[in-house]
GUVO-618232 format. One record per residue (C-alpha): x, y, z; residue in one letter. Coordinates in Angstrom, 2 decimals, decimal comma. Example, Ala and Ser with C-alpha at 12.3 -4.5 7.8 and 13.67 -1.06 7.14 Angstrom:
! GUVO-618232
SITE:12,30:-4,50:7,80:A
SITE:13,67:-1,06:7,14:S
END
This chain:
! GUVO-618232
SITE:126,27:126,50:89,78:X
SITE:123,64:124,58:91,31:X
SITE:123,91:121,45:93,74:X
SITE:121,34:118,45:92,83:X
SITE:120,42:117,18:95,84:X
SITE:119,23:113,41:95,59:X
SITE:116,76:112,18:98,77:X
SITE:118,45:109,93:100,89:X
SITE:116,62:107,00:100,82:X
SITE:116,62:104,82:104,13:X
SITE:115,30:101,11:104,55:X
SITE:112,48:101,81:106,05:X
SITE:110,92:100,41:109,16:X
SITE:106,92:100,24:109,44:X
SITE:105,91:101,35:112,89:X
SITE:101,99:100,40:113,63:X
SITE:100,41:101,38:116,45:X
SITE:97,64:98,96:116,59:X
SITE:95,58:101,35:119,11:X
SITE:95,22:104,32:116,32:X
SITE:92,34:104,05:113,71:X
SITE:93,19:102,58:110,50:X
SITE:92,51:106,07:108,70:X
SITE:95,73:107,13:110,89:X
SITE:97,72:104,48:110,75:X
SITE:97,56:104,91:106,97:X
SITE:98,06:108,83:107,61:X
SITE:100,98:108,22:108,92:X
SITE:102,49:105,73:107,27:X
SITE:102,02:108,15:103,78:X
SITE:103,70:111,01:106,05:X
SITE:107,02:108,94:106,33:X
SITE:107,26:107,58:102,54:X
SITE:106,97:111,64:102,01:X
SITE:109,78:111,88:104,25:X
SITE:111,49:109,36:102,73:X
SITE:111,41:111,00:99,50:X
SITE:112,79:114,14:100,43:X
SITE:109,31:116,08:100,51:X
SITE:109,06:115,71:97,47:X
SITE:105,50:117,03:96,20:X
SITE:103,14:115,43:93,79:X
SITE:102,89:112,21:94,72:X
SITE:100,16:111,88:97,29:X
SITE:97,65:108,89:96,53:X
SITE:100,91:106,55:95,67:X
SITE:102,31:107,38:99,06:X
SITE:98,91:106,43:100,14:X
SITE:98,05:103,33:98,08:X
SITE:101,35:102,29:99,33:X
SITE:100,60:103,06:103,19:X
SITE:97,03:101,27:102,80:X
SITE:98,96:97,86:101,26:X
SITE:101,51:98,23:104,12:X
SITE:99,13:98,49:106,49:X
SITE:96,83:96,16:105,30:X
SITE:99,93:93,52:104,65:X
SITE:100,79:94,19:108,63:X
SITE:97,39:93,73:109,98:X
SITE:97,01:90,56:107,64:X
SITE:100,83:89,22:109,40:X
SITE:98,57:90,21:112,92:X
SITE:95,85:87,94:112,77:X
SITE:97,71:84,77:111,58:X
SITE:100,16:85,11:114,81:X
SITE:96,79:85,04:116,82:X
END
C-alpha cells in the first residue's frame, strides 16, 4: 500500500536581506514557498507572484519606518 505524504506546512518567516538585488530577494523568497510545499512541481510563477507581493509588502513596511 502506499503512504500519502502531506507537506508540512510551517508559518513562515520572511527573511530579506536588504543588500541583495530585488531579482534575488524575490529568487529566494519563491525557493522557500517551494520548500514549503514539499517540492512540489508546477507551480512556479504563483510562488513567484507571491515572493514579488512579499517583497514588495516588506520594502513598502521599510520606507515608512524611515
Amino acid at each position: 500500500m502506499k503512504k500519502s505524504t502531506t507537506p508540512k506546512t510551517t508559518a513562515s518567516i520572511l527573511h530579506v536581506e536588504a543588500k541583495v538585488c530585488l531579482e534575488e530577494q524575490i529568487a529566494r523568497r519563491a525557493h522557500e514557498l517551494w520548500h514549503q510545499r514539499g517540492h512540489e512541481h508546477g507551480n512556479d510563477l504563483t510562488d513567484w507572484f507571491q515572493a514579488e507581493r512579499e517583497i514588495a509588502e516588506w520594502h513598502q513596511k521599510q520606507l515608512k519606518q524611515d
